[in-house]
N, CA, C and O atoms as a GROMACS GRO file, in nm:
protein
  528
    1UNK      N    1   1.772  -2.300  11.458
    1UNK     CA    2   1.863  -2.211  11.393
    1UNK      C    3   1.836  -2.067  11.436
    1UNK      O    4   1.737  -2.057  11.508
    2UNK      N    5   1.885  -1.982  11.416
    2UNK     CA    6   1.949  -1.850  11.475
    2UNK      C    7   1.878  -1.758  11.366
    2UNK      O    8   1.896  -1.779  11.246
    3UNK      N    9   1.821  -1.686  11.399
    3UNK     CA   10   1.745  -1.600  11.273
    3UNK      C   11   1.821  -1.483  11.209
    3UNK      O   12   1.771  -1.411  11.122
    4UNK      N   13   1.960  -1.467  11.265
    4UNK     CA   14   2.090  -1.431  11.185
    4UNK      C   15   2.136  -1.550  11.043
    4UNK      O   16   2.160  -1.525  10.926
    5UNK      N   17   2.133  -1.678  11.115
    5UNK     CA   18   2.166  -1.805  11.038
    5UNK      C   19   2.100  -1.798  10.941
    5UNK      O   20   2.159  -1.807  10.833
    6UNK      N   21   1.969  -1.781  10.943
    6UNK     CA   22   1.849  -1.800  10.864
    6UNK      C   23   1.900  -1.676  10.777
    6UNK      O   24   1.977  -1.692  10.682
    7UNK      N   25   1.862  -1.581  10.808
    7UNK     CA   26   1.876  -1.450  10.669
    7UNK      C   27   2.022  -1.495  10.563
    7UNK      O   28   2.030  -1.525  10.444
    8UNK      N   29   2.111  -1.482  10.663
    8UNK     CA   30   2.236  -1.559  10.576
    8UNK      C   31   2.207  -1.697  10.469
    8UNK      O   32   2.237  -1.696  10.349
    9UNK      N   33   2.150  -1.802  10.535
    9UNK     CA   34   2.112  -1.896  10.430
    9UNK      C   35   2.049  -1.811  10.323
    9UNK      O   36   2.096  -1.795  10.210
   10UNK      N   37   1.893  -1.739  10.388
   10UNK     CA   38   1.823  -1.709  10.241
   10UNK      C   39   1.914  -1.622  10.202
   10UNK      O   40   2.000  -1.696  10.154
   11UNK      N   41   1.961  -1.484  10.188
   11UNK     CA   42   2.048  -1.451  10.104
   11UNK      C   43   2.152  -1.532  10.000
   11UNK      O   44   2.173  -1.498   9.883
   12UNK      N   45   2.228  -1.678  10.086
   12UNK     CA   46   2.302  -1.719   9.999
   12UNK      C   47   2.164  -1.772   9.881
   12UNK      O   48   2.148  -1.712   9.775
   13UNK      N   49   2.113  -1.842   9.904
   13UNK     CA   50   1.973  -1.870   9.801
   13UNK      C   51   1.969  -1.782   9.726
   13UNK      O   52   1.988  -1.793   9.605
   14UNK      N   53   1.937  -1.658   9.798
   14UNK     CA   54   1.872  -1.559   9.651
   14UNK      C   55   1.977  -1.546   9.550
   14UNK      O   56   1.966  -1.541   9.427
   15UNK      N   57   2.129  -1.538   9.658
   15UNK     CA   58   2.210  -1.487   9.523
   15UNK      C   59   2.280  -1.614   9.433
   15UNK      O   60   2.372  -1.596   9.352
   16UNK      N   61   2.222  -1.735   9.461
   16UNK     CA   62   2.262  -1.831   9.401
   16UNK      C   63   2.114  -1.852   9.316
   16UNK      O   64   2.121  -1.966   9.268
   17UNK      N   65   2.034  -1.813   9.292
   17UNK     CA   66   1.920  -1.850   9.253
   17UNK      C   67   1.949  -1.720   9.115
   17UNK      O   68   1.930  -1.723   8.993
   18UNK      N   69   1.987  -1.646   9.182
   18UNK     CA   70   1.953  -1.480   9.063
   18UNK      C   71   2.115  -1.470   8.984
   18UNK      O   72   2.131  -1.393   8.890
   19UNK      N   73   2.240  -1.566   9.040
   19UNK     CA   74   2.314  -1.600   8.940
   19UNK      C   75   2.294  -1.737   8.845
   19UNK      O   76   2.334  -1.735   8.729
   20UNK      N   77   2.249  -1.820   8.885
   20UNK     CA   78   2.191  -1.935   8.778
   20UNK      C   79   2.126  -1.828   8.692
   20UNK      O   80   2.209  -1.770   8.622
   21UNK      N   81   2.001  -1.786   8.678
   21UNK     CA   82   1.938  -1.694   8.625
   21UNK      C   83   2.019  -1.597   8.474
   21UNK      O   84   2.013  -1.600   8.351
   22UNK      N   85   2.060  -1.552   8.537
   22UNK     CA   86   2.204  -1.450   8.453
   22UNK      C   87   2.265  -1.561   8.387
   22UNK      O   88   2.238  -1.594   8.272
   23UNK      N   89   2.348  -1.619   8.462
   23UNK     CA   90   2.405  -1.708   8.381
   23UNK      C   91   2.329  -1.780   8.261
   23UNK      O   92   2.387  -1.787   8.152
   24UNK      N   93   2.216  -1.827   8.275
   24UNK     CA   94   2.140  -1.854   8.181
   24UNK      C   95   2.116  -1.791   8.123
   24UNK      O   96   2.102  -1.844   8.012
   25UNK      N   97   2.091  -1.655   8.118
   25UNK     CA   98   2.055  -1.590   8.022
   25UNK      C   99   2.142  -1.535   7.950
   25UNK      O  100   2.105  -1.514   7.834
   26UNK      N  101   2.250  -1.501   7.976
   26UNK     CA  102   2.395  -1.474   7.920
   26UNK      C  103   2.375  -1.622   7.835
   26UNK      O  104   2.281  -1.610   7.757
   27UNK      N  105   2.419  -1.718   7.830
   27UNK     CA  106   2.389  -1.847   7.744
   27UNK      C  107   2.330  -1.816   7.640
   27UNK      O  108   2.376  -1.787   7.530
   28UNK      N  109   2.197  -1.826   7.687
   28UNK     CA  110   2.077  -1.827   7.576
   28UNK      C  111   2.087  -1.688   7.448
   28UNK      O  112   2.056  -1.690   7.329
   29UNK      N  113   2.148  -1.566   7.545
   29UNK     CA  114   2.127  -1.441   7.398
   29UNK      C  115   2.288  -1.507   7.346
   29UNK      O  116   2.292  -1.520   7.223
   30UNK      N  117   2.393  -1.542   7.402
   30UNK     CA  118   2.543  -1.575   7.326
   30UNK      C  119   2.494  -1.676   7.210
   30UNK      O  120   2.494  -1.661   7.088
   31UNK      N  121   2.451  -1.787   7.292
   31UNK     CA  122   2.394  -1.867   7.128
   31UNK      C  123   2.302  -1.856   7.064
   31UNK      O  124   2.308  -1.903   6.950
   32UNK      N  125   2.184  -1.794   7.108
   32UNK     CA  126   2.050  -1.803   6.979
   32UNK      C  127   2.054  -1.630   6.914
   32UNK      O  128   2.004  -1.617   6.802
   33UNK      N  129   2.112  -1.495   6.984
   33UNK     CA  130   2.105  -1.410   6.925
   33UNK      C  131   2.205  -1.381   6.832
   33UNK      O  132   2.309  -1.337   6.881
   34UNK      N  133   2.199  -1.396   6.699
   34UNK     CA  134   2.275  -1.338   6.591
   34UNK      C  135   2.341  -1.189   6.582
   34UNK      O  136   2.274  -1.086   6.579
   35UNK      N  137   2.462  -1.195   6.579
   35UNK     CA  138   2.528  -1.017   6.592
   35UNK      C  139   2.416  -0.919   6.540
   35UNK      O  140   2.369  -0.821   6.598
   36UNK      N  141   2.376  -0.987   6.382
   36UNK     CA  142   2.329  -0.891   6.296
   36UNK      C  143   2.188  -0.842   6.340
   36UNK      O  144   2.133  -0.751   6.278
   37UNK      N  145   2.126  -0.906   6.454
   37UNK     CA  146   2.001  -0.880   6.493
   37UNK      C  147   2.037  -0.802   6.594
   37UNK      O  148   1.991  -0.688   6.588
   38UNK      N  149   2.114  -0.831   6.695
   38UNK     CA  150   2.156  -0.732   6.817
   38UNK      C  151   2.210  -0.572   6.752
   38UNK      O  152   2.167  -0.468   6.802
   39UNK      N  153   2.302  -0.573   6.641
   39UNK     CA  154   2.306  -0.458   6.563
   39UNK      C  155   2.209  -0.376   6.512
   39UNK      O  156   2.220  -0.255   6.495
   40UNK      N  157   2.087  -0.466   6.481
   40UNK     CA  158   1.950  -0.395   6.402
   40UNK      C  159   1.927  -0.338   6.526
   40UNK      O  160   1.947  -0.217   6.533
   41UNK      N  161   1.877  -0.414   6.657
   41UNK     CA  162   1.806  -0.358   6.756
   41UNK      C  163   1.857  -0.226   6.866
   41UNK      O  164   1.791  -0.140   6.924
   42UNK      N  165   2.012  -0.256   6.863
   42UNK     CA  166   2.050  -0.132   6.856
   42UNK      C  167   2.067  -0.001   6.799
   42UNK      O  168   2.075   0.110   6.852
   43UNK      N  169   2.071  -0.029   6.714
   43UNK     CA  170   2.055   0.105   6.582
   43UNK      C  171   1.898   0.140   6.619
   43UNK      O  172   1.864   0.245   6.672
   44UNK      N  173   1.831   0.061   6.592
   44UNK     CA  174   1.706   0.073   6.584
   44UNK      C  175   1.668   0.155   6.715
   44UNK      O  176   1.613   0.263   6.694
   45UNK      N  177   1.698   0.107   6.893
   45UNK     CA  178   1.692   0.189   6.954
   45UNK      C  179   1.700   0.320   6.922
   45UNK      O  180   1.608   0.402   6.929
   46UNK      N  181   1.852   0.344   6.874
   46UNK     CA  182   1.912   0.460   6.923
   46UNK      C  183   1.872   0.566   6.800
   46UNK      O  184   1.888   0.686   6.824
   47UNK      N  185   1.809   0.516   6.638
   47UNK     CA  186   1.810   0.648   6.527
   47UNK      C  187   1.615   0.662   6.539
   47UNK      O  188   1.542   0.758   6.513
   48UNK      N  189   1.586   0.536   6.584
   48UNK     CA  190   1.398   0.526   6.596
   48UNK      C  191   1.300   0.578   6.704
   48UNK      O  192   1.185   0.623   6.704
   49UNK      N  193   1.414   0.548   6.815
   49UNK     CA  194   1.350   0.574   6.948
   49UNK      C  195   1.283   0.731   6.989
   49UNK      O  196   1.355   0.816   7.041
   50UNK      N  197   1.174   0.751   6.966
   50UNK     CA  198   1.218   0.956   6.974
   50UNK      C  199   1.245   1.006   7.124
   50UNK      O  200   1.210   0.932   7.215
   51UNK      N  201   1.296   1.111   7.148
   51UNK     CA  202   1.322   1.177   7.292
   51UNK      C  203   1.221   1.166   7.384
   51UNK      O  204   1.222   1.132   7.502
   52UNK      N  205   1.104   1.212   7.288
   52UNK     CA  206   0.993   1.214   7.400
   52UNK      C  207   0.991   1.067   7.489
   52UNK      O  208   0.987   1.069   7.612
   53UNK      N  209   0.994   0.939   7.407
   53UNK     CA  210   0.999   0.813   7.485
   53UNK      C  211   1.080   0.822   7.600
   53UNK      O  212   1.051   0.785   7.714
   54UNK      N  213   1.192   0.880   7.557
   54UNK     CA  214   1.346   0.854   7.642
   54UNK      C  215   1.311   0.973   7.801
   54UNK      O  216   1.323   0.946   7.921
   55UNK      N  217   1.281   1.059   7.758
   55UNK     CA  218   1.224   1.147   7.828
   55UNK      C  219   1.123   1.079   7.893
   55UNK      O  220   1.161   1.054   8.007
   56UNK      N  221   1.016   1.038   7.873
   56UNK     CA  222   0.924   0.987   7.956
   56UNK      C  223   0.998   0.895   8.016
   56UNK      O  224   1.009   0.935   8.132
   57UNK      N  225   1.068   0.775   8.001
   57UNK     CA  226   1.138   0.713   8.074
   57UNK      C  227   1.205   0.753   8.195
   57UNK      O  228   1.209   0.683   8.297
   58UNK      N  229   1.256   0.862   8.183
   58UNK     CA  230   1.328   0.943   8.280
   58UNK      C  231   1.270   0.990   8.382
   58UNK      O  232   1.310   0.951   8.492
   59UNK      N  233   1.155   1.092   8.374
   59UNK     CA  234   1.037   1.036   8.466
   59UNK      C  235   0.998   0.992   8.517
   59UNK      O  236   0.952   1.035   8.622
   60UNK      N  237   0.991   0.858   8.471
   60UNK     CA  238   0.869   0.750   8.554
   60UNK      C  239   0.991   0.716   8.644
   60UNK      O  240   0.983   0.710   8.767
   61UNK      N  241   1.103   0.693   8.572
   61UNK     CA  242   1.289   0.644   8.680
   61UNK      C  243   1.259   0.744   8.805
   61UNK      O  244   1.261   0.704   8.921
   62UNK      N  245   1.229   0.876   8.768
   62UNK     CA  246   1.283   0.936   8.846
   62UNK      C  247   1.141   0.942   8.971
   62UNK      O  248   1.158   0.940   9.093
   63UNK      N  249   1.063   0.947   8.930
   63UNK     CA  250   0.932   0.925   9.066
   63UNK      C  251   0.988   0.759   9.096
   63UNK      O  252   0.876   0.720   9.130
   64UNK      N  253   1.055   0.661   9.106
   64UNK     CA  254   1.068   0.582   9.175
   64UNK      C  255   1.116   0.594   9.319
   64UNK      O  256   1.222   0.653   9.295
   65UNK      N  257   1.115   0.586   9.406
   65UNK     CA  258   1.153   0.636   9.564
   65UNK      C  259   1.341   0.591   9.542
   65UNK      O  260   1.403   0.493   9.501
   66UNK      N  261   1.371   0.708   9.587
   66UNK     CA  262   1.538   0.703   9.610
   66UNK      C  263   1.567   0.576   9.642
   66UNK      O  264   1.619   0.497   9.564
   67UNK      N  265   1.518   0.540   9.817
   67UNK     CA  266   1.576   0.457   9.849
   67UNK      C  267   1.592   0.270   9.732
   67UNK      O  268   1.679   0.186   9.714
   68UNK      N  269   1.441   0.296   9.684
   68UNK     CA  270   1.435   0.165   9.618
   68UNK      C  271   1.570   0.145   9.486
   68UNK      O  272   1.647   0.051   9.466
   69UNK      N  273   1.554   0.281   9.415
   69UNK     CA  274   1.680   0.273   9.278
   69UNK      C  275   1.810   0.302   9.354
   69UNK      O  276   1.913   0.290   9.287
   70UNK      N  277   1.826   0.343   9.499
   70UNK     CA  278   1.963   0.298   9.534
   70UNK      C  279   1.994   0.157   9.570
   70UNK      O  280   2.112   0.123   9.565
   71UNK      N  281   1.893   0.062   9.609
   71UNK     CA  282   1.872  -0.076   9.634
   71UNK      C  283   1.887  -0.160   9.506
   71UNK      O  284   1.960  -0.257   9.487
   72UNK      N  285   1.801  -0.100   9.421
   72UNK     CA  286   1.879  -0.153   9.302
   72UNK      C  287   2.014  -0.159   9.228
   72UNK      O  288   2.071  -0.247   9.163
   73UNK      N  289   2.043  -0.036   9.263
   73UNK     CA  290   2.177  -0.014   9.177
   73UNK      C  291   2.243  -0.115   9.270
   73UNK      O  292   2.266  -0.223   9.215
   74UNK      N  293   2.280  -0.107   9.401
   74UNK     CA  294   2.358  -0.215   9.500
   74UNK      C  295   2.365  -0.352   9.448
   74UNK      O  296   2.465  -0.422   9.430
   75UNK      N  297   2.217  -0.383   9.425
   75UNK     CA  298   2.166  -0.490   9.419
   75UNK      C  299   2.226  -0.559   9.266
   75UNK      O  300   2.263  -0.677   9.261
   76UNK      N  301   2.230  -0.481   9.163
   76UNK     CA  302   2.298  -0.510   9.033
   76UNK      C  303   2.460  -0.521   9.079
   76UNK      O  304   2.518  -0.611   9.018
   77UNK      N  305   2.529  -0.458   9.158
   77UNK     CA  306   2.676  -0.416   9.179
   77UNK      C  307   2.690  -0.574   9.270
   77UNK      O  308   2.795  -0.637   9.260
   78UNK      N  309   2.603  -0.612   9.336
   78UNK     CA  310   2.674  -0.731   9.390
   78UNK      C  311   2.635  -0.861   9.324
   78UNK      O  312   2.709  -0.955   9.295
   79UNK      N  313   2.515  -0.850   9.308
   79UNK     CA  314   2.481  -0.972   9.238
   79UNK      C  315   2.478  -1.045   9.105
   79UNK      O  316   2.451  -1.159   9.066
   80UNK      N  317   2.522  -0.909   9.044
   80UNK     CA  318   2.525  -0.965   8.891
   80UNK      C  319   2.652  -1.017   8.890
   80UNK      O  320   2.751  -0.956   8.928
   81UNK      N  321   2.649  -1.174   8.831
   81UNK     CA  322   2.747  -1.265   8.785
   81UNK      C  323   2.881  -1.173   8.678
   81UNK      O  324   2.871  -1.072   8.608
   82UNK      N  325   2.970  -1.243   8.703
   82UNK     CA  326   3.082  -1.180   8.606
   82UNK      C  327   3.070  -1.193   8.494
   82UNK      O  328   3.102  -1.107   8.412
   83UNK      N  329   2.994  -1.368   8.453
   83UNK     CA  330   2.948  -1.433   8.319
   83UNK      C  331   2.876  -1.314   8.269
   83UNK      O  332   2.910  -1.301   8.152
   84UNK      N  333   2.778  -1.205   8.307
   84UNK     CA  334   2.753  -1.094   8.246
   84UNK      C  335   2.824  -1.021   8.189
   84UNK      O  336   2.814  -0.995   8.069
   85UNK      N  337   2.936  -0.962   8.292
   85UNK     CA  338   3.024  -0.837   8.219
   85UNK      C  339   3.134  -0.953   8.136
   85UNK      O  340   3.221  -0.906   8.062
   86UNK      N  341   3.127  -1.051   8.147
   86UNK     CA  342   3.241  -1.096   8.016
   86UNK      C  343   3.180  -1.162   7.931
   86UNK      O  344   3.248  -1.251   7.880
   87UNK      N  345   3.032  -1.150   7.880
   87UNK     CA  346   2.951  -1.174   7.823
   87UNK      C  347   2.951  -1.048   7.694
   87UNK      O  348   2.867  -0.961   7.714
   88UNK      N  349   3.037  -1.031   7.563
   88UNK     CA  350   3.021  -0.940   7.457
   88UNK      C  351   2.837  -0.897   7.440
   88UNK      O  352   2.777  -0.803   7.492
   89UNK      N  353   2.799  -0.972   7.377
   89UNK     CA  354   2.641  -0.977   7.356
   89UNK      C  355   2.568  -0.917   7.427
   89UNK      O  356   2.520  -0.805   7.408
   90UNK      N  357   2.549  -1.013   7.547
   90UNK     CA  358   2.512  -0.927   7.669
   90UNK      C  359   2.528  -0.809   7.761
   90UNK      O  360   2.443  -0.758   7.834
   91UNK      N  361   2.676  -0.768   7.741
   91UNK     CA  362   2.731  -0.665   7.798
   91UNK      C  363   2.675  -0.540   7.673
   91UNK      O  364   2.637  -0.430   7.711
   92UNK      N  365   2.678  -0.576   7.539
   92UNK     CA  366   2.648  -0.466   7.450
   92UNK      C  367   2.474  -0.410   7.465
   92UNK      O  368   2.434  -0.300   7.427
   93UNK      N  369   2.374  -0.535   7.542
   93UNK     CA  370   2.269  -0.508   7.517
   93UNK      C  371   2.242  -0.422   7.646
   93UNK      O  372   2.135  -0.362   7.633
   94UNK      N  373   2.276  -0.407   7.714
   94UNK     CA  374   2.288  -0.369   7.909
   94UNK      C  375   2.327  -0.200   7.826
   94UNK      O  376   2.259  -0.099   7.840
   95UNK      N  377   2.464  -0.215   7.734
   95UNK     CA  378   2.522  -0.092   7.749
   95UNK      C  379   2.455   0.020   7.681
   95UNK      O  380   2.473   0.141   7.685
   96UNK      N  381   2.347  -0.075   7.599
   96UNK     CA  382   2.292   0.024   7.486
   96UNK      C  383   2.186   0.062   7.541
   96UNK      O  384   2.137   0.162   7.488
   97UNK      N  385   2.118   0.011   7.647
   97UNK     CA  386   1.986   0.031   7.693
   97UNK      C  387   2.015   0.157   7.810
   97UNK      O  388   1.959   0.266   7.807
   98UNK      N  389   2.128   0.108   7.925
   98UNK     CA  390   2.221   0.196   8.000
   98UNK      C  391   2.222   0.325   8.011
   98UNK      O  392   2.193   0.407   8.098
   99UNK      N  393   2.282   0.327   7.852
   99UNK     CA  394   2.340   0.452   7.881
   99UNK      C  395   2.253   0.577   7.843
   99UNK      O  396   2.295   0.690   7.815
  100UNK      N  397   2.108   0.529   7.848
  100UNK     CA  398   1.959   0.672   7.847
  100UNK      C  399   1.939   0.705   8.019
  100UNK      O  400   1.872   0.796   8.067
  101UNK      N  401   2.015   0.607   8.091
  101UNK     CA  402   2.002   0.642   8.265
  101UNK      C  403   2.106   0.789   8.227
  101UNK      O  404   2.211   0.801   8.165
  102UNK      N  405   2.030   0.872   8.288
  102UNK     CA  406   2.106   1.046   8.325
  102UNK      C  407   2.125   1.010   8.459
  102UNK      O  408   2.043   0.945   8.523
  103UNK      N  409   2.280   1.068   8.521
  103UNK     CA  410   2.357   1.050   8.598
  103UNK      C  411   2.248   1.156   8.734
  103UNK      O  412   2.234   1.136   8.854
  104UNK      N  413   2.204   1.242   8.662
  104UNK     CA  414   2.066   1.248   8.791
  104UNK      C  415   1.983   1.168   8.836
  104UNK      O  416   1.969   1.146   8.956
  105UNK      N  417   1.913   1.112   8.741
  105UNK     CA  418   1.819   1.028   8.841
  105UNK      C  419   1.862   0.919   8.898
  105UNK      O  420   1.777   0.833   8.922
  106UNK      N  421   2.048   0.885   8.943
  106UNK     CA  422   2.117   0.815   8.988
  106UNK      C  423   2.078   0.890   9.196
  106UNK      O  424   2.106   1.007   9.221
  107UNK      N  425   2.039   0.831   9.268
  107UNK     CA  426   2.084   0.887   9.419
  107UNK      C  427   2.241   0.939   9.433
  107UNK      O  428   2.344   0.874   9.413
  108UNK      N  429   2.228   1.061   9.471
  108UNK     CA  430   2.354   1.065   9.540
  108UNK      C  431   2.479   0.988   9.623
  108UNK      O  432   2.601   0.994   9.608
  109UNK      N  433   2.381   0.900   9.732
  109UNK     CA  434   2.448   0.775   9.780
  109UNK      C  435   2.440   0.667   9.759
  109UNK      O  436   2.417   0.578   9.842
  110UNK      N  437   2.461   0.654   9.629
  110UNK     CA  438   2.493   0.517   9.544
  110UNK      C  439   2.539   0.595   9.397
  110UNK      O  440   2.497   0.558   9.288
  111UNK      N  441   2.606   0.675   9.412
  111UNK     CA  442   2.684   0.752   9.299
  111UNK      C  443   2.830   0.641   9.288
  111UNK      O  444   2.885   0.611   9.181
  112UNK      N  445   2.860   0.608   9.384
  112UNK     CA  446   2.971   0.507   9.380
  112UNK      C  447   2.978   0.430   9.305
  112UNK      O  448   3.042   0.434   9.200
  113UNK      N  449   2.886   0.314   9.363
  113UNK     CA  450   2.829   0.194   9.305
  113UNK      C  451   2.801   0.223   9.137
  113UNK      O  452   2.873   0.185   9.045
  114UNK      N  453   2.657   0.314   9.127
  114UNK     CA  454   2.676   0.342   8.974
  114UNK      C  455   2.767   0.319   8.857
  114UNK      O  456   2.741   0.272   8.746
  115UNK      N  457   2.922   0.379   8.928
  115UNK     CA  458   3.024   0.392   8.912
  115UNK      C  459   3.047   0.263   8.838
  115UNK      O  460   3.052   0.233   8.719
  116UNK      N  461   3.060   0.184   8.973
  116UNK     CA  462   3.114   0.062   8.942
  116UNK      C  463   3.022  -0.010   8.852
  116UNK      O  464   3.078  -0.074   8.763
  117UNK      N  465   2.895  -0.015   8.854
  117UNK     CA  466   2.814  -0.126   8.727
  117UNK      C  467   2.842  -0.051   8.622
  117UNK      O  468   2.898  -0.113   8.532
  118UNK      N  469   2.824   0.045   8.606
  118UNK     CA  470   2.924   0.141   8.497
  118UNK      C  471   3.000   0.087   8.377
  118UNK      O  472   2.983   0.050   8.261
  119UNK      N  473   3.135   0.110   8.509
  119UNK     CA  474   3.258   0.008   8.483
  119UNK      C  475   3.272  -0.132   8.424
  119UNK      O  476   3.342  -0.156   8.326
  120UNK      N  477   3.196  -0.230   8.494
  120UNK     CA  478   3.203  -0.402   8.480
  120UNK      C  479   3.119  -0.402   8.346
  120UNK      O  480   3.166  -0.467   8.252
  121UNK      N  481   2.989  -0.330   8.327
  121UNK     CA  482   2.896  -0.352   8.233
  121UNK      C  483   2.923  -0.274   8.130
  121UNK      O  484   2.826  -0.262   8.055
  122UNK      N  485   3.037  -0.205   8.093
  122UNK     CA  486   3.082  -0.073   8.005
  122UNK      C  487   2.954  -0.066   7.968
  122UNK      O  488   2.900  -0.133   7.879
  123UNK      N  489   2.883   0.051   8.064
  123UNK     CA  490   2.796   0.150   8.042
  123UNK      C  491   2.822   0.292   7.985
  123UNK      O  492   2.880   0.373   8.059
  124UNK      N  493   2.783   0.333   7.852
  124UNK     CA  494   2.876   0.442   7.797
  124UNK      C  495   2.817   0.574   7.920
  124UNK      O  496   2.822   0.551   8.041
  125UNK      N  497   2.769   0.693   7.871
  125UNK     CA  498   2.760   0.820   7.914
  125UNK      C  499   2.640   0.846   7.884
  125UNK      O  500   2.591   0.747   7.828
  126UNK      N  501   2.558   0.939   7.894
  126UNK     CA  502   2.393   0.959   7.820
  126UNK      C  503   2.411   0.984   7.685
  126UNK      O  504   2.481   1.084   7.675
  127UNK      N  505   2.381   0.942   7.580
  127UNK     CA  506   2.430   0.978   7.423
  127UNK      C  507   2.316   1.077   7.391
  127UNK      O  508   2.357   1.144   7.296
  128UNK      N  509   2.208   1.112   7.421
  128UNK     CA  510   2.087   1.176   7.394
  128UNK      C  511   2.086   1.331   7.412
  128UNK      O  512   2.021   1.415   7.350
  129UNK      N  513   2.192   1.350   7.530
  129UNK     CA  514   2.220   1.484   7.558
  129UNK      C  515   2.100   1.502   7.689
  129UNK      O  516   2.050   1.407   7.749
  130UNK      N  517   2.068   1.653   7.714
  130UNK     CA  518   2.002   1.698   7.805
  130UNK      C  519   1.851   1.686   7.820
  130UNK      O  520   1.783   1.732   7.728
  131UNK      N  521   1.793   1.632   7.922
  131UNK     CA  522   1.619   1.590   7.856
  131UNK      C  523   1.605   1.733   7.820
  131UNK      O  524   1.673   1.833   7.844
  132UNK      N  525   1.444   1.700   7.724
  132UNK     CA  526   1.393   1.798   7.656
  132UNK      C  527   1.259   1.832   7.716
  132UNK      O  528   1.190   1.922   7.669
   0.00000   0.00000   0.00000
């Protein structure tokens, strides 16, 4: 085989391996997580969490090397299953966690993409305001 052939196979693998994955897990929070617990844990994020955490988070995001969190963001934009974004549950837990990413420590060239997981995963806006 052709070591073009080859990368193509493993790619189809990975991305058939890392949508089983999703898909399963989309499953598992739709039936065993209760609204009223996904509600606690969101609230709970968002009135418990203090800045300083969120802030440090931002940080550590942001010393990650460009190239790698633009690989990621790609990497979420193609491979995440649709069963995600039409996943309520799941799409709410993505959106609540989401939306503490500041549109800075996004790369410039993958501002697109962003865009789009954004979009599919209704990722709101930063709710926290400006780090502190």
């Amino acid at each position: 085989m052709s070591p073009e052939r080859e990368e193509q196979k493993r790619k189809s693998i990975a991305k058939s391996l890392i949508e089983k994955w999703f898909s399963a897990l989309v499953r598992l929070v739709d039936r065993y997580a209760p609204d009223r617990l996904l509600l606690f844990a969101l609230n709970f994020l968002d009135r418990r969490v203090p800045n300083r955490l969120i802030t440090l988070a931002i940080k550590v995001v942001e010393r990650v090397p460009r190239r790698l969190r633009s690989k990621a963001i790609s990497v979420a934009d193609e491979y995440v299953p649709d069963a995600v974004a039409n996943s309520r549950k799941t799409c709410t837990v993505i959106a609540a966690v989401g939306k503490y990413i500041p549109d800075e420590a996004i790369p410039p060239e993958s501002a697109e993409t962003w865009d789009n997981v954004k979009a599919r995963l209704h990722i709101p806006k930063l709710v926290s305001g400006k780090k502190k």
